[in-house]
C-alpha positions as CSV (number, residue, x, y, z in Angstrom):
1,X,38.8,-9.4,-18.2
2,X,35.3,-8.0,-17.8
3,X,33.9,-11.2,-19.7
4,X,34.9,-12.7,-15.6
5,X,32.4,-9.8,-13.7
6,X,31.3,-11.5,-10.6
7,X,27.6,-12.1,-10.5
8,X,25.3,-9.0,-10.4
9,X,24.3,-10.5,-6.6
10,X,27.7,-9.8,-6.2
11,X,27.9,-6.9,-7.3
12,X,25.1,-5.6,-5.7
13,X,26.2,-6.9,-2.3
14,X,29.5,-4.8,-2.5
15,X,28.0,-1.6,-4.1
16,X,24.6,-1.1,-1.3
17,X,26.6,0.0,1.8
18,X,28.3,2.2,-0.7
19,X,24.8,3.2,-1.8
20,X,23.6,4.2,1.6
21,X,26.6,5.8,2.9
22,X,26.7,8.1,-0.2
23,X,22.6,9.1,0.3
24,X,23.7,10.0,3.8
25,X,26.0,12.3,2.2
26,X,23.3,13.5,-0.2
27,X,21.0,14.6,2.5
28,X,23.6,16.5,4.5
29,X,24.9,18.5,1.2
30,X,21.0,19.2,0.6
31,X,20.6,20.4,4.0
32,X,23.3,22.4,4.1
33,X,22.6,24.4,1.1
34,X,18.9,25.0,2.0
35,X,20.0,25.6,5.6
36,X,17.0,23.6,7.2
37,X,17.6,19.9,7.9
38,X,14.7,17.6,7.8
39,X,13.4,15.9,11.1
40,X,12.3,12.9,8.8
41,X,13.3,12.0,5.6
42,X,12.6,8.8,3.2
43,X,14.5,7.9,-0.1
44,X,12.1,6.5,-2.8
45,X,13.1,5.0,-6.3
46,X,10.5,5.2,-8.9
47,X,11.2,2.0,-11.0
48,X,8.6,2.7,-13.5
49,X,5.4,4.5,-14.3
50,X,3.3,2.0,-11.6
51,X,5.9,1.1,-8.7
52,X,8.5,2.8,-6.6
53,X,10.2,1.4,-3.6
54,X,12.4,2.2,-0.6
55,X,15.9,3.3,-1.7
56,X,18.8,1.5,-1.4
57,X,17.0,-1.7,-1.0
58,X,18.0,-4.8,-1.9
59,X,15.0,-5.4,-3.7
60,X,15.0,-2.5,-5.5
61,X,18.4,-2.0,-6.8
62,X,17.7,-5.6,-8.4
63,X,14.4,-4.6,-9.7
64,X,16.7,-1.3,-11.5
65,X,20.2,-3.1,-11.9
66,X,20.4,-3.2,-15.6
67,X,19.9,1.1,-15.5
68,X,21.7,1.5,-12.4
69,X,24.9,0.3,-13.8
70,X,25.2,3.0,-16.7
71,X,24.3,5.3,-13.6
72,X,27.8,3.4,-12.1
73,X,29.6,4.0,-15.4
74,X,28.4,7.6,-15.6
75,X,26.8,6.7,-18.9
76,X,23.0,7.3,-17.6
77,X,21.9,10.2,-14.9
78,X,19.8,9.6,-12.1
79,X,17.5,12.7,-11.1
80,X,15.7,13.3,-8.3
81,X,12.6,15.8,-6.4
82,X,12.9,17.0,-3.0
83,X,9.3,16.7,-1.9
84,X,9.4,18.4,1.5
85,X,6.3,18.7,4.2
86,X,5.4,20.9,7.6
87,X,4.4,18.2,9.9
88,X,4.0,20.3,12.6
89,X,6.4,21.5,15.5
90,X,8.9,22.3,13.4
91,X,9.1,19.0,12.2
92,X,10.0,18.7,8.4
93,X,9.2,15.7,6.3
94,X,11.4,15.1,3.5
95,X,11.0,12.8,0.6
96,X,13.9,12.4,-1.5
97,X,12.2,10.8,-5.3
98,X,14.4,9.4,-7.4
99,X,14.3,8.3,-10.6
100,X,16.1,7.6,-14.3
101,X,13.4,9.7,-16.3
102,X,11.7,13.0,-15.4
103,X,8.8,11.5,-17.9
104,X,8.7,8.5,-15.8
105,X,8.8,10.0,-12.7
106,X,5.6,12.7,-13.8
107,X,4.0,9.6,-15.4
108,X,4.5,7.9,-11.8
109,X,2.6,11.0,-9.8
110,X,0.1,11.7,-12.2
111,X,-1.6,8.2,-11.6
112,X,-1.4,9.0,-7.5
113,X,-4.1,10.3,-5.8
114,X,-1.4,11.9,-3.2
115,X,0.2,13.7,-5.7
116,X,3.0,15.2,-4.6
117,X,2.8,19.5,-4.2
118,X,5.6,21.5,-6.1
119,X,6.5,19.1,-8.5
120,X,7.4,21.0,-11.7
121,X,10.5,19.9,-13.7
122,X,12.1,23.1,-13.0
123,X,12.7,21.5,-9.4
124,X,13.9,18.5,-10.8
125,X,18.1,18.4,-9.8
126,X,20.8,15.7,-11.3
127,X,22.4,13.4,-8.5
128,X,26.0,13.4,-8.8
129,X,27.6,10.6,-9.5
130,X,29.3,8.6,-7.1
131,X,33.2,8.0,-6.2
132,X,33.4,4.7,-6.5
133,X,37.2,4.5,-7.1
134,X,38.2,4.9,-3.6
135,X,35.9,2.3,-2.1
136,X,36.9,0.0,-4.9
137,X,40.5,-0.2,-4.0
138,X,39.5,0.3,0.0
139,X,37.8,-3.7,-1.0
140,X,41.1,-4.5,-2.8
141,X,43.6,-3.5,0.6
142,X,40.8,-5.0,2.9
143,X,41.1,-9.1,0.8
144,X,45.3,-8.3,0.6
145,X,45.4,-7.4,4.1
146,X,43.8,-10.2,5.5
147,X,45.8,-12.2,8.0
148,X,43.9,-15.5,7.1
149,X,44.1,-15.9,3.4
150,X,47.2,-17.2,1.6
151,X,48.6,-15.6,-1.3
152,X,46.2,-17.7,-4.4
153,X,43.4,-16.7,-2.3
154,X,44.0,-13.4,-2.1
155,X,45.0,-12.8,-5.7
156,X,41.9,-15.0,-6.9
157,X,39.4,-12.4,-4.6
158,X,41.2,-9.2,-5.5
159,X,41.2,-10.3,-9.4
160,X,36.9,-10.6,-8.9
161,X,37.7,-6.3,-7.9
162,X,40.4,-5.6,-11.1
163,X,37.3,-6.9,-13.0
164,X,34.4,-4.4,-11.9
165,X,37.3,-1.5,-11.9
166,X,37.6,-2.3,-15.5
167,X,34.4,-2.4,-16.3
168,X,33.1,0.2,-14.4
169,X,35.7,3.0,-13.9
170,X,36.3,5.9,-16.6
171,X,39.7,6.5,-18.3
172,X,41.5,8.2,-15.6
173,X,40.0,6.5,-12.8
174,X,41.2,3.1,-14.2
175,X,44.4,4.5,-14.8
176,X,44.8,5.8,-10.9
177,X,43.2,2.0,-10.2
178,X,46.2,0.3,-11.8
179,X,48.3,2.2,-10.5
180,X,47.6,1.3,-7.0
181,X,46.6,-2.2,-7.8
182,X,49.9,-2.8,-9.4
183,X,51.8,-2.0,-6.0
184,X,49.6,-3.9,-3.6
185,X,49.0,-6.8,-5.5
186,X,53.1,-6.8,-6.0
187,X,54.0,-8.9,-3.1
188,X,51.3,-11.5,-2.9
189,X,52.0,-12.3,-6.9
190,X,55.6,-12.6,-6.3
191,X,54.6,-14.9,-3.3
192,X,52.5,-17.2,-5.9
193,X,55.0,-17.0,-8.4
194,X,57.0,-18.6,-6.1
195,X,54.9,-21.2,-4.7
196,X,54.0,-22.1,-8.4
197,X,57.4,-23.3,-9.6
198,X,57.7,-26.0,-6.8
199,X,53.7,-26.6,-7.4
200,X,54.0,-27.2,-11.1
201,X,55.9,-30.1,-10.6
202,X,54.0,-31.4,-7.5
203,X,52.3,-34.6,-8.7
204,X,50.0,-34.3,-5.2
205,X,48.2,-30.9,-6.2
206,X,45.3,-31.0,-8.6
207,X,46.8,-29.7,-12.1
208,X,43.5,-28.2,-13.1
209,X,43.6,-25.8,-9.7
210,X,47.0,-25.2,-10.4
211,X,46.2,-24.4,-14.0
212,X,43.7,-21.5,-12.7
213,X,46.4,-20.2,-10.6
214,X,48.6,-20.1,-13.3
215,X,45.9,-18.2,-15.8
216,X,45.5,-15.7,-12.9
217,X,49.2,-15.1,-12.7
218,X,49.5,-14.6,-16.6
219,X,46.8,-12.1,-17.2
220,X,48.5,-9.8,-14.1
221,X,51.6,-10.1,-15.2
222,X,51.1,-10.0,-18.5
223,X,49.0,-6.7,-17.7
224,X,51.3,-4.9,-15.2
225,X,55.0,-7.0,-15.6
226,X,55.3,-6.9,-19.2
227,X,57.7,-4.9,-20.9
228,X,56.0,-3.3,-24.7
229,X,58.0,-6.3,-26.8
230,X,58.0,-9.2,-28.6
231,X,60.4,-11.1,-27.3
232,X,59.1,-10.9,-23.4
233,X,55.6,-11.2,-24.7
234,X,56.7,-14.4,-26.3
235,X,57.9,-15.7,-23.3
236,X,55.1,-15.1,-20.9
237,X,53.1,-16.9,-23.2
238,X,55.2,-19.8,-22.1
239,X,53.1,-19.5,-19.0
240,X,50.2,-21.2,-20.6
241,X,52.5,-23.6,-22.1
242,X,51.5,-27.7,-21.8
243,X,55.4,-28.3,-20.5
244,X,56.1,-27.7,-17.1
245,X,60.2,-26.4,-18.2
246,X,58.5,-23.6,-20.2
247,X,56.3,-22.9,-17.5
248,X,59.1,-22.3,-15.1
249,X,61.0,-20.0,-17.6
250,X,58.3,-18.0,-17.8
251,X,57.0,-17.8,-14.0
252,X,61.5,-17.0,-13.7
253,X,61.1,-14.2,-16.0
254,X,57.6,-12.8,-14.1
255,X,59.7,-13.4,-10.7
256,X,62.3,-11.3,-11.8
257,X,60.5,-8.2,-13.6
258,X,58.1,-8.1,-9.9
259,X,61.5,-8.2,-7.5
260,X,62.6,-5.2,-10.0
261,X,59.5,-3.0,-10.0
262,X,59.4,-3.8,-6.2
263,X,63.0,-2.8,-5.6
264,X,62.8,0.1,-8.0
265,X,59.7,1.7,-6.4
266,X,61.0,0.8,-3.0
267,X,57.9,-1.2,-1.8
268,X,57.7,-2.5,1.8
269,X,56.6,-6.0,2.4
270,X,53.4,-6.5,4.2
């Protein structure tokens, strides 16, 4: 499925707010452990050895994308210096540097003339990475809970979030991800299901739309319906089938193994 990402705009789009809401939290845990917050503070990126920029900006995150999604993965670290200044009044300047490379970043200052003071890598601390698990399937119950989509529309926006879960979560953060998707997503499938056996054989709907609905429909339940056997694999494939009757077998057979799991785990309709 991650051959289907959305487009890195996209992704960028949905992953800033998260961005800025978790250097918000980085400044209070930093704050709290020195026990002096700042007055002022200011998030930089260093991009490379001649440019930095404001952080989380647009701009910037574009400018870094192709790094900053092993930093999403927790395959790449992301460092950062604390450059703090008396202003005055008790006023304390902070400038929170961040960057993928301690070379880069001491590359960076030694070509400004305001180089900052204290910079050593000894003071040079790894940003955590982020949780990104929650907000991903907070974005998954915000599309399902959406008075004012119907059913193919929901499962065709919530699919786009399956997607960047699989591509970007870790083992056990995918597996709490399914988990949860499998349960929401539950009732608006079986809704579609349902729609899609009096659709197949509607000669008024487009069969190449209803054709995308139906791939949809096979991959989820193939991925979270699906008994471990031959003989039910053999018949979801069915799904994909050119003949409308072995369509409907097979959308009969994902109809039934939802209203079971649903049943079995006692899930209340929306």
């Amino acid at each position: 499925m991650t051959d289907h990402l959305p487009a890195p705009e996209t992704q960028i789009l949905f992953f800033l707010p998260l961005v800025e809401n978790y250097t918000k939290q980085l400044e209070f845990a930093f704050s709290k452990k020195n026990k002096q917050a700042s007055s002022e503070h200011e998030w930089l990126f260093i991009i490379d050895e001649n440019e930095s920029g404001k952080f989380p900006k647009h701009y910037v995150i574009e400018k870094i994308w192709n790094q900053f999604i092993l930093y999403l993965k927790n395959e790449s670290k992301i460092y950062c210096f604390i450059e703090e200044q008396t202003a005055g009044l008790g006023v304390i300047k902070s400038k929170y540097w961040l960057f993928f490379s301690p070379k880069t970043a001491n590359d960076f200052f030694t070509r400004q003339l305001d180089r900052p003071k204290g910079f050593s890598l000894k003071k040079i601390i790894t940003i955590p990475f982020m949780n990104i698990l929650t907000p991903i399937q907070e974005k998954v119950s915000t599309i399902l809970d959406d008075g004012n989509s119907n059913p193919k529309i929901k499962i065709s926006e919530a699919f786009q979030f399956l997607n960047i879960a699989e591509f970007y979560l870790l083992e056990e953060g995918l597996k709490e991800f399914d988990q949860f998707f499998r349960s929401a997503i539950s009732f608006y499938l079986l809704s579609e299901v349902l729609l899609l056996q009096k659709d197949i054989t509607n000669p008024n709907l487009s069969s190449g739309i209803v054709q995308k609905r139906l791939q949809y429909i096979f991959k989820l339940c193939w991925r979270y319906f699906r008994s471990d056997n031959e003989l039910e694999s053999n018949y979801y494939k069915k799904m994909i089938s050119v003949t409308n009757s072995e369509v409907i077998k097979a959308l009969k057979l994902a109809e039934k193994k939802i209203k079971d799991f649903r049943e079995a785990t006692k899930i209340p309709s929306p």
